[in-house]
C-alpha positions, 0 to 999 in steps of 0.5 A, spaced: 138 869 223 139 866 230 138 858 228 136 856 235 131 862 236 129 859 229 128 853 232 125 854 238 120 858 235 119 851 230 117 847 237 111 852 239 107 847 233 106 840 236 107 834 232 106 827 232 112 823 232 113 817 227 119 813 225 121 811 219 124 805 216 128 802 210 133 797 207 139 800 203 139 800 197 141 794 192 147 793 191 150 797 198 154 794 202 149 794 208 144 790 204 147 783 205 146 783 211 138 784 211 138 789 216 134 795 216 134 801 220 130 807 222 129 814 224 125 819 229 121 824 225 116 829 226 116 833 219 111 827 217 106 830 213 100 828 208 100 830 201 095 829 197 089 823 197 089 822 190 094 819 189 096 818 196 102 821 198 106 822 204 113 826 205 118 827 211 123 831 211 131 828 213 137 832 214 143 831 209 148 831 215 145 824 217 150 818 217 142 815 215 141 819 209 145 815 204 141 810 206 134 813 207 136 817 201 137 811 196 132 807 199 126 805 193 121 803 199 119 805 206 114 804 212 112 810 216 110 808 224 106 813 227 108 812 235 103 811 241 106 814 247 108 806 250 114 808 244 118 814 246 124 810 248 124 807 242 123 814 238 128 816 244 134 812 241 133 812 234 133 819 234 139 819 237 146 819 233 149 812 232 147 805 230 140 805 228 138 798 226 132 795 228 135 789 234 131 789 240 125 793 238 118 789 237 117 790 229 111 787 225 112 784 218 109 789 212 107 787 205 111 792 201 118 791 205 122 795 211 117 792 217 112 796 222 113 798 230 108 793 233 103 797 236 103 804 231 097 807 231 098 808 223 103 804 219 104 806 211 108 803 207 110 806 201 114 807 195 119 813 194 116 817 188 121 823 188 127 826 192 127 834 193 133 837 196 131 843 200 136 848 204 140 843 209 134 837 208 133 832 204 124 831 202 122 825 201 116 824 197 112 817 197 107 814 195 102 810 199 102 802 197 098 800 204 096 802 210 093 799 217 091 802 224 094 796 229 092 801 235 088 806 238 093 808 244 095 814 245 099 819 240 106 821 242 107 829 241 113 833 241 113 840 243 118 845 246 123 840 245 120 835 250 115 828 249 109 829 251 101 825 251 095 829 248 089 828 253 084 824 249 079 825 255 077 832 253 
C-alpha cells in the first residue's frame, strides 16, 4: 500500500485540532524540572459518555512518547483558530515544553491553553499499542468550555477555519 496515498486520503476527513499536555512520569529525569510539555493531535475523539472517556492516538516514533506514554494524567485543549501558531510549533519535532505559551492552571494537573474552546482533563485509564501507534485511552475528571471562538480545522494537510455564519 502506498503510505503517502494512504494518507492523503486520510486528510479528505476534516479534524478539529487539540493539543495535548502532560508532566513526565515521577521519577524521570524530566520531572524535577516541573516542566510540561505538549503536542499537536488531530486523532482526538470521544469514547464513551458513561463513563466519560476520551482517546487520542501518539505515534511510537515521537521523541514525546516516552513522556505521553507514561504520564498518569493529561489535559486536552481543543484550539480556536487564534492557536494555530501554537498548534504549528508543537507539532513540529524539537523542544516541546510549554515556555511562552498562555497557559491556565487545571485542577487535575498539566494546565490548559488559555483561550481553548474545550478543555478536558483526564487520568490515563489504559494504553493500547496499535500498528506504528500508540492509544491513549482517559477518563474524564473535568472539564470547562473557557471560549466560543472559532474551531481550528485540519484538512488536506492544511489549517483552515469552519464558517460559523452558514
Amino acid at each position: 500500500m502506498d503510505s503517502r496515498a494512504f494518507r492523503d486520503a486520510l486528510g479528505c476527513f476534516p479534524t478539529g485540532v487539540a493539543v495535548v499536555t502532560a508532566a513526565p512520569a515521577s521519577g524521570r529525569a524530566e520531572k524535577q524540572t516541573g516542566s510540561h510539555f505538549g503536542i499537536t493531535v488531530n486523532s482526538f475523539t470521544a469514547v464513551s459518555l458513561a463513563p466519560p472517556l476520551l482517546l487520542w492516538c501518539l505515534d511510537r516514533l515521537s521523541r514525546r512518547h516516552g513522556i505521553f506514554v507514561t504520564a498518569e494524567r493529561f489535559t486536552v485543549s481543543v484550539l480556536g483558530t487564534e492557536h494555530k501558531a501554537v498548534s504549528s510549533r508543537l507539532a513540529r519535532p524539537g523542544e516541546h515544553a510549554l515556555d511562552g505559551i498562555a497557559l491556565i492552571e487545571t485542577k487535575s494537573g498539566p494546565p490548559a491553553l488559555a483561550d481553548s474552546l474545550a478543555v478536558f482533563e483526564c487520568a490515563t485509564e489504559k494504553r493500547i499499542e496499535a500498528g506504528d501507534h500508540t492509544i491513549i485511552l482517559g477518563r474524564v475528571l473535568a472539564f470547562s468550555r473557557p471560549s466560543h471562538s472559532a474551531p481550528l480545522i485540519y484538512f488536506r494537510g492544511k489549517y483552515s477555519a469552519l464558517d460559523q455564519n452558514g
